[in-house]
N, C-alpha and C positions, 0 to 999 in steps of 0.2 A: 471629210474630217469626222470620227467619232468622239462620241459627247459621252462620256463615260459620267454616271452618277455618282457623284461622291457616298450616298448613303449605298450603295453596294461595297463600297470595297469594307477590308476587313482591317479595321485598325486597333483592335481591343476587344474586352468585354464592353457590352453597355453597359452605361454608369448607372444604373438602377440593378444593378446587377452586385451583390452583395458578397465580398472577398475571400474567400477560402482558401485553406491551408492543407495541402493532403499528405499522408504520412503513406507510405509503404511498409508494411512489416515484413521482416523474413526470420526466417527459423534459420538461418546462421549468425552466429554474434560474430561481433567486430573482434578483430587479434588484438591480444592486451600485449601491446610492444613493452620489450625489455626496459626497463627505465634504467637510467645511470646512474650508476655506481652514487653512493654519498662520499663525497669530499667536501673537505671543510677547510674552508679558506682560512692560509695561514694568519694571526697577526700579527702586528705591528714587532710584538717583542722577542720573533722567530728569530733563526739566523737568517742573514742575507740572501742564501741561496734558494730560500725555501717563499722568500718573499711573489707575489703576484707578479709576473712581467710586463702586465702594463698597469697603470695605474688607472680611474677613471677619468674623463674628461672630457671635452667635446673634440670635436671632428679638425678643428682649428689646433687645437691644443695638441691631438695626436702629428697630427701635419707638422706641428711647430718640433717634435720631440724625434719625428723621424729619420734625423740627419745627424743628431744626439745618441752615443754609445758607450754608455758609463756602466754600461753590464750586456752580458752576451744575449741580447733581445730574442725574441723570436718571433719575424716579421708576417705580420698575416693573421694574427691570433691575437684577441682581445680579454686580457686579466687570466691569462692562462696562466701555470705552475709547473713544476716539474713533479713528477709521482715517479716512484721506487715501483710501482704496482701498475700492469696493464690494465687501463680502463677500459672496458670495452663496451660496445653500447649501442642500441637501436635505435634511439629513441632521445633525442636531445630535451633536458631541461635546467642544467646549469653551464655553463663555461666548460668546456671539455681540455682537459688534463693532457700534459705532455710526458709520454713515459720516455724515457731514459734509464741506464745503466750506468753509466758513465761520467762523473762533473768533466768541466771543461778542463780541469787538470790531468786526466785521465784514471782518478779515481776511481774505487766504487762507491754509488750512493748508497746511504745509509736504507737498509731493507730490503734490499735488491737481490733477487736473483739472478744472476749470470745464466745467461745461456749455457746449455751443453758445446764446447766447442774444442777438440784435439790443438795441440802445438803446433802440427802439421795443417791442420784448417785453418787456426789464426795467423800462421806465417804464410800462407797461401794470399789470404787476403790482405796483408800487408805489404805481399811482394807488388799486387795490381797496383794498389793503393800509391805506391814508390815509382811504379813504371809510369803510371799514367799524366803524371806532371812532368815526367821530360818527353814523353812523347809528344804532350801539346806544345812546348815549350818549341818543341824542334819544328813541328809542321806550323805552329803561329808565325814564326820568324822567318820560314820559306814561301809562306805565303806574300809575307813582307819583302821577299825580295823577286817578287813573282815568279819563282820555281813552283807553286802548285798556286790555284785559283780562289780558294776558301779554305777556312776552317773555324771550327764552334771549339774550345774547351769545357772541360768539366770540373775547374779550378772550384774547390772549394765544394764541392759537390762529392768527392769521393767517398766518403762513409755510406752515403743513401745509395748510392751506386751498388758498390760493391758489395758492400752489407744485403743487398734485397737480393742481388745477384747470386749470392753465396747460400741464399737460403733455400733458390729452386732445383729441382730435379733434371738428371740429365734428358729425359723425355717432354719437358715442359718447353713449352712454345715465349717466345720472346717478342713483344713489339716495342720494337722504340722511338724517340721522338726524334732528339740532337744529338743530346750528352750522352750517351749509351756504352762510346767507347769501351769503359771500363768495365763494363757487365758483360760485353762481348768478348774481351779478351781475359778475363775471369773465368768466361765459358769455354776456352779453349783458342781462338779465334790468334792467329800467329803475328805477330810483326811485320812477314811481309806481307800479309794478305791485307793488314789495315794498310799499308804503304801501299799497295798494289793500287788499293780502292781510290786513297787519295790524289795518286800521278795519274788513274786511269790506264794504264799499264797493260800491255798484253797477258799477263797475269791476276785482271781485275776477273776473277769468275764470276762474282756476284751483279754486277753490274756493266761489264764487257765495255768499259771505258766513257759509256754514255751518262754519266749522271754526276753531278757535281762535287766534289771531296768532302767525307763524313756522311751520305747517304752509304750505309753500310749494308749488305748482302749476305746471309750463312743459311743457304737453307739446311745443309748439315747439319748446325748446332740449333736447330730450330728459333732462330733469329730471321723474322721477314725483314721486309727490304724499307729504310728509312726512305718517307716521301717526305717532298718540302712545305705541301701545305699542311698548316695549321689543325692539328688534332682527329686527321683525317685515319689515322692506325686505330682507335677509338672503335668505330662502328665495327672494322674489321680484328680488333679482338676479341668484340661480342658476339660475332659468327662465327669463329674460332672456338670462342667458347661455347659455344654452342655445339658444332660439330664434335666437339670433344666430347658432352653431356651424351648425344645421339650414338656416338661408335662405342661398340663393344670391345674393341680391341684398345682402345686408348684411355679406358677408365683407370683413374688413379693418375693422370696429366692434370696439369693445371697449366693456364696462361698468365700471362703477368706484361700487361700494357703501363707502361713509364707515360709520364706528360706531364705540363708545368701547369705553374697558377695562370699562367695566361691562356693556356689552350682548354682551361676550366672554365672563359668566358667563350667559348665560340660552342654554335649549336649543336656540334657532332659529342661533345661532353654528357650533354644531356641526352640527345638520342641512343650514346651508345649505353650509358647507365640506367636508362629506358629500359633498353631492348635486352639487356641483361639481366635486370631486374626479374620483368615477366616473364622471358623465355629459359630464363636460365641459364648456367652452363660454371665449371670454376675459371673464377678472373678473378688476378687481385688487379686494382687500379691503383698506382702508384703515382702520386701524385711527390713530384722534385717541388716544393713551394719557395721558391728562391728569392723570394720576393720581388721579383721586376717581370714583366712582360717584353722585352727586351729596353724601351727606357721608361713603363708606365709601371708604377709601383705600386702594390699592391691596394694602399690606401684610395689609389684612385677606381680600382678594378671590379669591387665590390664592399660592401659595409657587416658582412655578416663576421662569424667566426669562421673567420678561415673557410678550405673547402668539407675538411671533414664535416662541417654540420651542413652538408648537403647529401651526404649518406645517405640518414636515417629519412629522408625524402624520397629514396628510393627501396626503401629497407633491406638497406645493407649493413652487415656487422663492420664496421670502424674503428678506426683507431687513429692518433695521431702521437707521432713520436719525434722525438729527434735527431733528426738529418746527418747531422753530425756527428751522433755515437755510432760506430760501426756493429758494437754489441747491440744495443737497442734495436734499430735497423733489423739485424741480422733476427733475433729473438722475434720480432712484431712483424715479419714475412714472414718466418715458420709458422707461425699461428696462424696468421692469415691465410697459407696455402691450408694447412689443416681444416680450417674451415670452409674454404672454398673448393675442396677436392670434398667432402665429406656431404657438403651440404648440397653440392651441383647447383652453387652461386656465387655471385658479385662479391667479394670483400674490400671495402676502401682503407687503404693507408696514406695517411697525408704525414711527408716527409716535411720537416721545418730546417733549410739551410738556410747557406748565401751564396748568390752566384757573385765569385771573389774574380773571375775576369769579364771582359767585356764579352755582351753578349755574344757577338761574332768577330772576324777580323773587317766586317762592316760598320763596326760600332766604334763609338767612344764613349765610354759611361760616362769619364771624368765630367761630361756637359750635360750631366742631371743625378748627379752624388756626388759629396764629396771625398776623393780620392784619402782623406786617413781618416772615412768609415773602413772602407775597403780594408786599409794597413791594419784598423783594427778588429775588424775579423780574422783577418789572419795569423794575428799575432794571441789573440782572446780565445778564439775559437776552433782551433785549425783540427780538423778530423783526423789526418794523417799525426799530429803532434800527441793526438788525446788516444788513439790506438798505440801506437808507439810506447807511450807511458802505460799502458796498460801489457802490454808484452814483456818491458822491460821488470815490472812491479814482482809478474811470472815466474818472470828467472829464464824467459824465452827469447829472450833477444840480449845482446850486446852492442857495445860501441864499435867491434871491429867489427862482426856481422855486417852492422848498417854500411860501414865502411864499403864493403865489398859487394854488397848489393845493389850501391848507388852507383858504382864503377861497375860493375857489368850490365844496369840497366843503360847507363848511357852507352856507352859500348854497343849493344845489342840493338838498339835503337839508331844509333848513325851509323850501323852496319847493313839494317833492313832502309835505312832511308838514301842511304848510296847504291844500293843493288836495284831498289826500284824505279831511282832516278834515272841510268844509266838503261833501264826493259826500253824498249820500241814499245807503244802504242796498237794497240788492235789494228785489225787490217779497219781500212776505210769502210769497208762495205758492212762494216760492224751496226754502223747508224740505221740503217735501213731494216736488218733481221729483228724480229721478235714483234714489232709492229703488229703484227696479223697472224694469228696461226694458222701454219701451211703446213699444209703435210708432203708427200713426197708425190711429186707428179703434178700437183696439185699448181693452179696460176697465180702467180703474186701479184695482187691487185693493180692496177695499172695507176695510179698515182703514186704508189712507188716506185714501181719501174719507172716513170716519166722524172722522178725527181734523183734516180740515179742514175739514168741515162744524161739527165744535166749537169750532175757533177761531174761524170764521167766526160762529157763533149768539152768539158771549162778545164778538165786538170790535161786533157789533149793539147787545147789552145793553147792554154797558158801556165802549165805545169811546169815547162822547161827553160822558158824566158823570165818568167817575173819572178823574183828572187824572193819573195815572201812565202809565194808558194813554192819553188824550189827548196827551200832551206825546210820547211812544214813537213813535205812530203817524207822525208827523208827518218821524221819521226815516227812511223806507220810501218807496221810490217806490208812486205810487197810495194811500197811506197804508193799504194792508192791504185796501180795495175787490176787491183780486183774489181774496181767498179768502173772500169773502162770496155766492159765487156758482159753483156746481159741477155738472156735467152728470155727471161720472164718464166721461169720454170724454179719451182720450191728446191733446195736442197736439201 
């Protein structure tokens, strides 16, 4: 046994030993961050609209007011306002401003700049805007009757969608999270390809039948491939963005990563805003603030303002707008790409909606809101109703118009959702490819082969007798023939 002296080991200075303070000089000074804009909180004797949206109060008191909607809130954000004027800002020291274009009527606010926008761009983004609520409408309710196995909507989320969508370049890289749908098929992305993806269809290119419905795939339109875990597209649009900063040939690209206030609490948020920060590269981070984490509300997720004021943490130029105006939206990502292509950096935009349905066809909100908040967002606040009034205001839209666009969205929609019902399913041996990259010649790892040689020996057995699998197979191009037979050699 050794007997270690206590008076050797090293626990401190000794206490006779008198405290000092060391400085370090350097001949570089600290960056003098941009400060924020001066706003001046309205008072008391403003109009209505112009009033604070939240009032002060304690942490009880908000808790208590949160289920309460006697004006169109804006959840996540504390004593914020509406502004005519984009704030923009590095450097947080009062309540950060919500820019908008648009009242909830589909006005313009008084001051306001309109974006630069053609009849033919704003009817473009209206048609999405229109398509996109019967298409969930159709794949929620086929979920419900187990014709396809999931689906997420983007109910109430369409202006920040397609708004931020509308603003990128055809060269610009996409990562999304859930709700994407509408930026994807905004981008070009077909009806039956979202069907494909959803039935898993021998027509699923992106995903070749393997991956659950609304995991969506384009590497054409430069949309990568939605994963299920939680904020995990993050780190990889900061390497992305990065790679973009480094190639010669792709400067003047930008990226634009989507994700919610809930995936603003898990740790790839911060590493990827980290590592974008310092290494650089153009990203906007587009933050959907929908208020729920699927049933945890915002109030319970963190106490700051909102995410915006975690930006200038990373110094990033921000902004936070409203979700809901599609002009807004549209105006506050062109900026943002300007800035983020210009500057080869990070730009944060934090979008303020509602998510107006339930988180997934997993969920039921109704058992933590109650069900006419919901009604009243949609009837207070609806994105689709407050563009729409804004087209019409134009002289760019009509009531037959709408007429006939809502008849041939449906139409077009249970035309691509009967054609890809009716596709066969990828060959079986589909599960097994992409696993490993193999080249030609090259040996497919023998845990593969040993686990298709087992489906292969179970769908011999019992392929033709047991009528579960009998009826299954039948949905499979080759009916499952292709992995009944294996060399262990790449194709």
């Amino acid at each position: 046994m050794t007997i270690v002296d206590s008076r050797s080991l090293i626990t401190g200075p000794p206490p006779d030993v008198p405290r000092t303070h060391h400085t370090t000089t350097t001949s570089t000074p600290l960056p003098n961050p941009t400060p924020l804009p001066t706003f001046t909180t309205p008072t008391s004797g403003t109009d209505d609209r112009e009033r604070p949206l939240y009032v002060s109060g304690s942490q009880a008191e908000r808790q208590a007011r949160a289920g309460r909607m006697s004006s169109p809130l804006r959840r996540g954000t504390h004593e914020s306002w509406w502004s005519s004027e984009m704030g923009w800002f590095n450097a947080v020291a009062k309540t950060i401003p919500t820019y908008r274009v648009l009242d909830e009527e589909g006005h313009l606010v008084k001051g306001t700049r309109v974006p630069e926008i053609t009849q033919e761009e704003a009817i473009a983004m209206y048609r999405t805007m229109t398509l996109i609520p019967i298409v969930d409408n159709v794949l929620y309710q086929s979920q419900r009757q187990g014709r396809i196995s999931f689906y997420m909507q983007c109910a109430g989320e369409e202006a920040a969608i397609v708004g931020s969508s509308a603003a990128m370049s055809e060269g610009d890289e996409m990562f999304g999270q859930y709700r994407e749908s509408a930026a994807l098929i905004h981008r070009g992305f077909t009806l039956d390809s979202l069907m494909a993806q959803c039935f898993g269809n021998v027509e699923d290119k992106g995903t070749k039948g393997r991956m659950m419905p609304v995991h969506y795939s384009a590497p054409e339109l430069g949309f990568h491939t939605i994963t299920s875990p939680l904020a995990t597209q993050m780190p990889q649009a900061a390497g992305a963005a990065y790679a973009l900063k480094l190639d010669e040939d792709r400067q003047g690209d930008c990226v634009i990563c989507y994700f919610g206030d809930g995936a603003a609490s898990e740790g790839d948020f911060h590493a990827a805003l980290g590592m974008n920060s310092v290494l650089g590269g153009p990203c906007i981070w587009f933050c959907r603030n929908n208020g729920f984490a699927i049933s945890t509300p915002i109030i319970d997720q963190y106490a700051g303002d909102g995410i915006a004021s975690r930006g200038p943490a990373y110094g990033l130029d921000t902004i936070r707008v409203d979700g809901n105006d599609a002009l807004a939206v549209l105006s506050a990502v062109r900026e943002a790409r300007r800035r983020a292509v210009e500057g080869k950096k990070g730009v944060l935009v934090e979008a303020m909606t509602y998510r107006v349905g339930h988180h997934s066809t997993s969920d039921d909100s109704s058992m933590y809101r109650p069900i006419e908040e919901v009604k009243e967002w949609n009837v207070v606040d609806n994105p689709i109703h407050r563009f729409r009034a804004f087209l019409v205001t134009k002289k760019w839209w009509s009531e037959e118009e709408e007429k006939k666009l809502l008849s041939k969205n449906k139409n077009d929609v249970m035309r691509a959702f009967g054609r890809a019902e009716r596709l066969p399913k990828p060959k079986l041996g589909e599960m097994f490819n992409d696993v490993w990259g193999v080249g030609n010649g090259e040996e497919v790892p023998a845990v593969i082969m040993e686990q298709r040689a087992e489906l292969g020996r179970l769908l011999k057995k019992y392929g033709d007798v047991w009528e579960p699998w009998r009826r299954e197979r039948k949905r499979f191009v080759e009916e499952g023939e292709d992995v009944m037979d294996c060399d262990g050699r790449g194709s």
